[in-house]
C-alpha positions as CSV (number, residue, x, y, z in Angstrom):
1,X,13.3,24.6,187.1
2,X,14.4,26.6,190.4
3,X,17.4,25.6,190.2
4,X,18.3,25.8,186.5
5,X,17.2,29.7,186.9
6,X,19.4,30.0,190.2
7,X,22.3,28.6,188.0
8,X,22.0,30.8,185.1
9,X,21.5,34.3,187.5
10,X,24.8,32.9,188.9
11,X,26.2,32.9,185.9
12,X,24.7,36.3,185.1
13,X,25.9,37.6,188.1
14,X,29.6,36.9,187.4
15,X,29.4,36.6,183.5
16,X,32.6,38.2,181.9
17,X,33.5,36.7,178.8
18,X,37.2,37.0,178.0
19,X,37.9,37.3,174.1
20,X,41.4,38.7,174.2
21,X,43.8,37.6,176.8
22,X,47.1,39.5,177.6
23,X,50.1,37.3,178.4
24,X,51.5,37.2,181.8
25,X,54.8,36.8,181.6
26,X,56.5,36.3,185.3
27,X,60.5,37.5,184.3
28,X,61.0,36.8,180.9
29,X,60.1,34.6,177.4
30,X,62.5,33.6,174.6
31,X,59.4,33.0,171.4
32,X,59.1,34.3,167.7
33,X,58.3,38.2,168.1
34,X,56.1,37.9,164.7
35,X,54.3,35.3,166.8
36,X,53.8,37.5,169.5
37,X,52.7,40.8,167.6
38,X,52.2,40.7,164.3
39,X,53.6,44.1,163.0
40,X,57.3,42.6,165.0
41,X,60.4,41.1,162.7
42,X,60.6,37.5,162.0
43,X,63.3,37.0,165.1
44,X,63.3,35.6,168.4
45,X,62.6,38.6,171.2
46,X,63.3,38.5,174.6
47,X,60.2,39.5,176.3
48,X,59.3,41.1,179.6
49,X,56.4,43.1,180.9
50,X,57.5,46.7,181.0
51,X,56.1,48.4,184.3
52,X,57.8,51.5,184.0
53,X,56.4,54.7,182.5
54,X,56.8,55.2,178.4
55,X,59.7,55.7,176.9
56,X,61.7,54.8,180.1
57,X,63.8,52.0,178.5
58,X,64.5,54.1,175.2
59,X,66.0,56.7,177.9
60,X,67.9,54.2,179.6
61,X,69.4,52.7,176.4
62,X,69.6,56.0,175.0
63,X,71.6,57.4,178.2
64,X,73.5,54.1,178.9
65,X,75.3,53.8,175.6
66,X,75.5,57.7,175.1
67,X,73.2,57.4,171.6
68,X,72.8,60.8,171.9
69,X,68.9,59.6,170.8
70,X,70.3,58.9,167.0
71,X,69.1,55.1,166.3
72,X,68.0,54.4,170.0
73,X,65.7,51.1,169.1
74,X,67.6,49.4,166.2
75,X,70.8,48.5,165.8
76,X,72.3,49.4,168.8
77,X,76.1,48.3,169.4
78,X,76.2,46.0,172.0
79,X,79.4,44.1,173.2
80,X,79.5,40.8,174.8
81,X,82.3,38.8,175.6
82,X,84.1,40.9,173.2
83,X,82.5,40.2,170.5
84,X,79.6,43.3,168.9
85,X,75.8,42.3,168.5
86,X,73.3,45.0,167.4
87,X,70.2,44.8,169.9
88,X,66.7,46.5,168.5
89,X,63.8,46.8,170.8
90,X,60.2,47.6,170.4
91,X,57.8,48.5,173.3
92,X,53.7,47.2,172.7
93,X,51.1,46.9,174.6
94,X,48.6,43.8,174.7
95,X,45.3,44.1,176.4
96,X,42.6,41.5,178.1
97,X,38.7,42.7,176.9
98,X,36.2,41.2,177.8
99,X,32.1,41.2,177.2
100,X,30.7,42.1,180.3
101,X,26.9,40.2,180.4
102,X,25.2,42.2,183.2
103,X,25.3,45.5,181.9
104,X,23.9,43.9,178.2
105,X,21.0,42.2,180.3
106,X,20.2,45.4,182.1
107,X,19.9,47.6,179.4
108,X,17.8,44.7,176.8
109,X,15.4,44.9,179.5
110,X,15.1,48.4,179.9
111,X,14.6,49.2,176.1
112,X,11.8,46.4,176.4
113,X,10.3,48.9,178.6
114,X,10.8,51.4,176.3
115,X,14.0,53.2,177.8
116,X,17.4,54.3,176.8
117,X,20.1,51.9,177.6
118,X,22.2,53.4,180.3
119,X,25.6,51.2,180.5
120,X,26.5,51.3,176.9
121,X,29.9,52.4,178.3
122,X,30.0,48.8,180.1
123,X,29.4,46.2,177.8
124,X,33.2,45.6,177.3
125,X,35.8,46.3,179.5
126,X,39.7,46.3,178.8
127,X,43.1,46.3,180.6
128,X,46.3,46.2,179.2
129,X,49.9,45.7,179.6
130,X,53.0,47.2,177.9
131,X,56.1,44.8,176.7
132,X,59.3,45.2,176.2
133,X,60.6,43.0,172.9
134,X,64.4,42.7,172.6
135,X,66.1,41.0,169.7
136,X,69.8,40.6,169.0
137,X,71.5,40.1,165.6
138,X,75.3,39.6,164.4
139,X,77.2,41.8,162.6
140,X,75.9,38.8,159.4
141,X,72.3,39.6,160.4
142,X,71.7,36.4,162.1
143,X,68.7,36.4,164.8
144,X,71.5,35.7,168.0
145,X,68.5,34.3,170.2
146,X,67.3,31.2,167.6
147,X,67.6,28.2,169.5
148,X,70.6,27.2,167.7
149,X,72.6,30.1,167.7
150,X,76.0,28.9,168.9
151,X,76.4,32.0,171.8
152,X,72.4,32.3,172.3
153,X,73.1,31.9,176.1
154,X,75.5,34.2,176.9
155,X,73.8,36.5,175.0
156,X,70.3,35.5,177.0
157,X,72.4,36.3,180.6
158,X,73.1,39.3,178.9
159,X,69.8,40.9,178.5
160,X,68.6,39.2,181.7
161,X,71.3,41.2,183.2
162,X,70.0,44.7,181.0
163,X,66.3,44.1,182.4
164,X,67.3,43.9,185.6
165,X,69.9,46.8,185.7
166,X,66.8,48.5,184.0
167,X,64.7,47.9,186.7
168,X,66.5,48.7,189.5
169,X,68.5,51.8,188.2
170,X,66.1,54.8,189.2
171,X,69.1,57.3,187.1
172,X,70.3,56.1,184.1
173,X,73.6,58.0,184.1
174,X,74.5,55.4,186.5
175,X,74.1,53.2,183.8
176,X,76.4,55.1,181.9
177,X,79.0,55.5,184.5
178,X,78.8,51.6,185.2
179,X,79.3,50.6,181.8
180,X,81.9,53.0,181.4
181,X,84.1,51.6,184.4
């Protein structure tokens, strides 16, 4: 009986039940953006974990095709290999919560005694991530990144080559003056 209490204070003790997970994406992932959020278009997205600040790619795409911030998320002209693709990108955030048992345990004992619950605050706790979705489309409204999309790699190398000139350009009229070279 000792040991079947030790075992569930154990458990107590480091009791965090996870009931929403964020993905951790390590470089990038080629899925159905419906499938990842809901409130996404029915394409394939090329998805990365933003770690930047808000807003920061819309400023880089903004200030690397000189959009003048008309139609910065959708549709923007895009040319690779010569030939023009419209790229639309959404920025969301998915979180990890979990129920935290300890502070739930603490508090059911002290309204037994007849006190207020203290840790109210701590019965779930929640950290999240922002994302960067990128889809591509022809000038026939075709999702470019469907597995079967004849130029789907080039255009992949493509924005594998954006998020990274994203993340290591610090000013974004660099951008601009690169692509206009």
């Amino acid at each position: 009986m000792k040991k079947f209490i030790g075992v569930i204070l154990i458990l107590l003790a480091y009791s965090c039940i996870p009931f929403q997970i964020a993905p951790n994406i390590k470089g990038e992932k080629l899925v159905k953006a419906k499938k990842f959020k809901k409130n996404l278009p029915n394409f394939y997205g090329f998805i990365f974990e933003d770690t930047k600040n808000a807003n920061e790619f819309y400023t880089f795409i903004n200030t690397k095709y000189n959009l003048k911030h008309s139609n910065v998320a959708s549709n923007v002209p895009i040319i690779i290999n010569n030939n023009t693709y419209y790229l639309s990108f959404f920025e969301r955030e998915k979180s990890t919560k979990t129920l935290n048992l300890i502070p739930i345990v603490v508090d059911v004992k002290r309204q037994s005694n007849g006190n207020d619950p203290l840790l109210e605050d701590l019965y779930t706790s929640r950290s999240g991530y922002w994302y960067l979705v990128l889809t591509v489309a022809d000038s026939d409204i075709k999702d470019c990144l469907k597995p079967n999309y004849p130029k789907r790699e080039e255009i992949v190398s493509h924005l594998k080559s954006l998020r990274d000139e994203y993340f290591t350009t610090s000013n974004y009229m660099e951008a601009y003056l690169k692509m206009k070279q």
